[in-house]
C-alpha positions in Angstrom: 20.0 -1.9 -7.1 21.7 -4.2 -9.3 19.8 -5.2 -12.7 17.4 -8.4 -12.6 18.5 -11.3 -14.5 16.0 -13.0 -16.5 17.3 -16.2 -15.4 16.5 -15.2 -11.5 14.4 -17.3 -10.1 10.4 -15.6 -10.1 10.6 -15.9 -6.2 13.6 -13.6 -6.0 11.3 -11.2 -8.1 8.5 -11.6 -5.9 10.4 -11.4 -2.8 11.5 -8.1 -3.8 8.2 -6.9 -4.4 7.1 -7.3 -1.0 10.5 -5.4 0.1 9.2 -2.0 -2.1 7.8 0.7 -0.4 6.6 3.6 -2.7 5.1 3.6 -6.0 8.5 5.0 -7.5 10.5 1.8 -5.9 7.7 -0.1 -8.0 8.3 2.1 -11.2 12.1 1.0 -11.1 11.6 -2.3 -10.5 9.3 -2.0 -13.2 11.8 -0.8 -15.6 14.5 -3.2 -14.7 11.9 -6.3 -14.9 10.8 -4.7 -18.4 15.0 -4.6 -19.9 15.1 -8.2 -18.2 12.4 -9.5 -20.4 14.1 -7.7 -22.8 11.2 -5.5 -23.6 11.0 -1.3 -24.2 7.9 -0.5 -21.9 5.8 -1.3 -19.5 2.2 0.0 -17.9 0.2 -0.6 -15.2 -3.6 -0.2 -14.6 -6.7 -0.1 -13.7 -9.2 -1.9 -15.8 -11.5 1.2 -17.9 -14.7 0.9 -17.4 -17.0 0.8 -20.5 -17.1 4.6 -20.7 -13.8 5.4 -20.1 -12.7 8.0 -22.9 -9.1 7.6 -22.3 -5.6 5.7 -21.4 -4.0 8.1 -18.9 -6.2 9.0 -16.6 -6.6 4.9 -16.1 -2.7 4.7 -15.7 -1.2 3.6 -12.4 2.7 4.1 -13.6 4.1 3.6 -16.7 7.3 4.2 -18.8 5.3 4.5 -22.4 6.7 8.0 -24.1 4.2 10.8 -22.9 4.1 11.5 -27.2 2.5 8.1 -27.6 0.2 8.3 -24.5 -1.1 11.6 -25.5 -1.3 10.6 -29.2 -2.9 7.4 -28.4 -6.0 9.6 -26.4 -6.0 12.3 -29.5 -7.3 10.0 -31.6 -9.9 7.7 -29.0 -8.0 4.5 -29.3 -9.2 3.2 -26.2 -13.3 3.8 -27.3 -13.5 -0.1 -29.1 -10.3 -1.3 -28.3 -10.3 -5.0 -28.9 -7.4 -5.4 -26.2 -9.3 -4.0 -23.5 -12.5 -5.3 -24.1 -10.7 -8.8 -24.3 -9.2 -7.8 -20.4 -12.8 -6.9 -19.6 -14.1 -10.6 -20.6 -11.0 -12.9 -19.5 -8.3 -13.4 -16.6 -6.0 -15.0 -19.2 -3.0 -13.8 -20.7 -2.5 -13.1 -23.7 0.2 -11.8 -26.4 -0.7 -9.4 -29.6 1.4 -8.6 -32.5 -0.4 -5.5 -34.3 1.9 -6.6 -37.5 -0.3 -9.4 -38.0 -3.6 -7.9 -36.8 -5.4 -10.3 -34.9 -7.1 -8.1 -33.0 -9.1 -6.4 -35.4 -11.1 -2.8 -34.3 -14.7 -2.2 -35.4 -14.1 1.2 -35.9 -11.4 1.6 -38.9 -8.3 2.5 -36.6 -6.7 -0.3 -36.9 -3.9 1.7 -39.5 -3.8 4.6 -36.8 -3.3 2.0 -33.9 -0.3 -0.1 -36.0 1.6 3.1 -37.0 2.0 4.6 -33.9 3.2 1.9 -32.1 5.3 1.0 -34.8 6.9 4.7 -34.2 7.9 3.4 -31.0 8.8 -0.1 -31.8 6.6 -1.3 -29.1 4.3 -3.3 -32.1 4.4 -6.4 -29.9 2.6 -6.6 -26.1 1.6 -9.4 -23.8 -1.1 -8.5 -21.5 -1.4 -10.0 -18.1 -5.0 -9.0 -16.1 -4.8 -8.4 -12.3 -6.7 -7.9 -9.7 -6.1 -6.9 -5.9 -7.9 -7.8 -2.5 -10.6 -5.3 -2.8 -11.5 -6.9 -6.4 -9.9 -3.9 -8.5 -9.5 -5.4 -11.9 -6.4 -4.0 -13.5 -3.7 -5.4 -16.1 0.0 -5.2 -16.6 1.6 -4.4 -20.0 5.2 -5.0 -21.5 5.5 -3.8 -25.0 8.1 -4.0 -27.4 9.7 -5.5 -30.7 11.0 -8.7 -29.3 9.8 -12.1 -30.1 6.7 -13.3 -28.5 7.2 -14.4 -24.9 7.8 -18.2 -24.6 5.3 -20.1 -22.9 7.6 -20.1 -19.6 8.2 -16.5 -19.8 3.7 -15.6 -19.7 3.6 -17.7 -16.9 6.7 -16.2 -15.1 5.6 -12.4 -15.8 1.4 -13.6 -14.8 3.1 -14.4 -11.3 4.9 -11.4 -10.7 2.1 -9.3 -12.6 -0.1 -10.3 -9.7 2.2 -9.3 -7.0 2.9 -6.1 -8.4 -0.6 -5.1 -8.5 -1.2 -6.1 -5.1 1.4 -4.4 -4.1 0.5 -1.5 -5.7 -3.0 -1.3 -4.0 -1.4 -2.1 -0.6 1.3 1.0 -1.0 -2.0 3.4 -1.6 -3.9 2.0 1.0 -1.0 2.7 3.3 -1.0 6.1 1.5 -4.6 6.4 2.3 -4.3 5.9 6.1 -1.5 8.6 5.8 -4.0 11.3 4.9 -6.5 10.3 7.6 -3.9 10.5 10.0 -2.8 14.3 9.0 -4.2 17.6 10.9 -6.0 20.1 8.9 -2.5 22.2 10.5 -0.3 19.6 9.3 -1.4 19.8 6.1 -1.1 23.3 5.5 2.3 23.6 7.0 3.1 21.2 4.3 1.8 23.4 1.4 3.2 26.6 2.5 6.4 25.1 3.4 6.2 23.5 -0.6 5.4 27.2 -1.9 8.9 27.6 -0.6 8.2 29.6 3.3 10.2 29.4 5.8 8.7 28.1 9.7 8.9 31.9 10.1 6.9 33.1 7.3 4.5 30.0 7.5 4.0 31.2 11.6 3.2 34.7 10.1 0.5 33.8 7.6 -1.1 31.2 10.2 -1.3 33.1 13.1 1.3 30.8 15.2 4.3 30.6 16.5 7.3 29.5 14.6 8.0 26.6 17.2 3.8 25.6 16.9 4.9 25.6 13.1 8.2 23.5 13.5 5.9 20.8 15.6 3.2 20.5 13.2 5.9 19.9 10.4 7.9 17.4 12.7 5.0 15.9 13.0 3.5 15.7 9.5 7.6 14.2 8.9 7.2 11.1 11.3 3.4 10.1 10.1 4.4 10.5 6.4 7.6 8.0 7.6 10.1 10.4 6.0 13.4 11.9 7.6 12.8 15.4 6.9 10.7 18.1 5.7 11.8 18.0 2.2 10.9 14.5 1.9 8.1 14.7 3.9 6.6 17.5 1.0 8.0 15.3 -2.0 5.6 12.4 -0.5 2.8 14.5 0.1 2.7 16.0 -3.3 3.0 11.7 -4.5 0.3 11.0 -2.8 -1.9 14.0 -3.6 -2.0 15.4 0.1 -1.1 18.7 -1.4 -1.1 20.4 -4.4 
């Protein structure tokens, strides 16, 4: 894949995330979209509820540094975030610079919030709230030190925000139907043969033959749309078929 100009038009954006298939196509595009706009990271989520106690476990993907993630959790940030209840109470974008503190928190974090994003550089964010066909409120983030997006530029990255989100709930309803569609038998062909066994030893612990155990896998290949078995685990273990 080649890198996305910023000057592209947004169709050529959007038309490409129709084209993406997993949520890992969706995480490079993601990245690529992100050093377009001439940003350092980007998020995508699902909207925390009220009592939600953390960032991650709301996470779709992301490229944010796992130290600032797991920092940001250690110390509650997301308990009376301004920026997410904002999200909660609006569908329009908006831009915050931490340096100038706009977005004052009612709970005296404020210095935690602006130093550990200034770590990262990533002091500057424009937020842009989603939503899919189901109603799933959820948001897209770029963060970085740039200069604040030009009016042209919210607009663009709304547009493609919404489409990206979409897309993202159609790739794990997809991934949904996949699961439904799997034998208890496929399935556990799958884990064994992700434990690292062989058709033979799999037969052995099941009780079947090693041909019975080559079908089931064949089979579990073609539903998961892969081209083999080793990519036929590696989407399974995406997708949270097995563990």
């Amino acid at each position: 894949m080649t890198p996305l100009p910023q000057t592209a038009s947004v169709d050529v954006y959007v038309n490409e995330v129709a084209g993406l298939n997993t949520q890992f196509d969706i995480f490079r595009f993601m990245k690529r979209l992100t050093e377009a706009y001439r940003s350092r990271a980007f998020m995508v989520l699902n909207l925390p509820s009220a009592t939600a106690r953390d960032l991650q476990s709301n996470t779709v993907i992301t490229n944010w540094p796992a130290e600032l993630l797991s920092a940001y959790d250690h110390e509650a940030l997301l308990t009376n975030s301004p920026v997410v209840r904002r999200l909660r109470a609006s569908t329009i974008p908006f831009f915050n610079d931490l340096s100038i503190g706009k977005f004052e928190r009612s709970d005296g974090k404020s210095g935690i919030v602006s130093a550990l994003f200034e770590r990262f550089r990533m002091m500057r964010c424009a937020y842009f709230p989603t939503h899919d066909a189901s109603g799933m409120r959820g948001a897209v983030l770029f963060c970085g030190d740039r200069e604040p997006f030009a009016a042209e530029e919210m607009l663009e990255l709304h547009y493609i925000s919404t489409h990206i989100y979409d897309r993202l709930a159609e790739i794990r309803a997809l991934d949904n139907r996949v699961v439904d569609a799997l034998t208890d038998r496929e399935i556990d062909c799958l884990n064994w043969t992700a434990a690292g066994k062989t058709s033979v030893e799999i037969a052995e612990i099941l009780g079947l033959s090693e041909h019975t155990v080559n079908h089931y896998l064949n089979r579990a290949t073609k539903k998961l749309d892969t081209v083999n078995r080793t990519q036929a685990v590696a989407k399974a273990l995406r997708i949270g078929l097995i563990k």
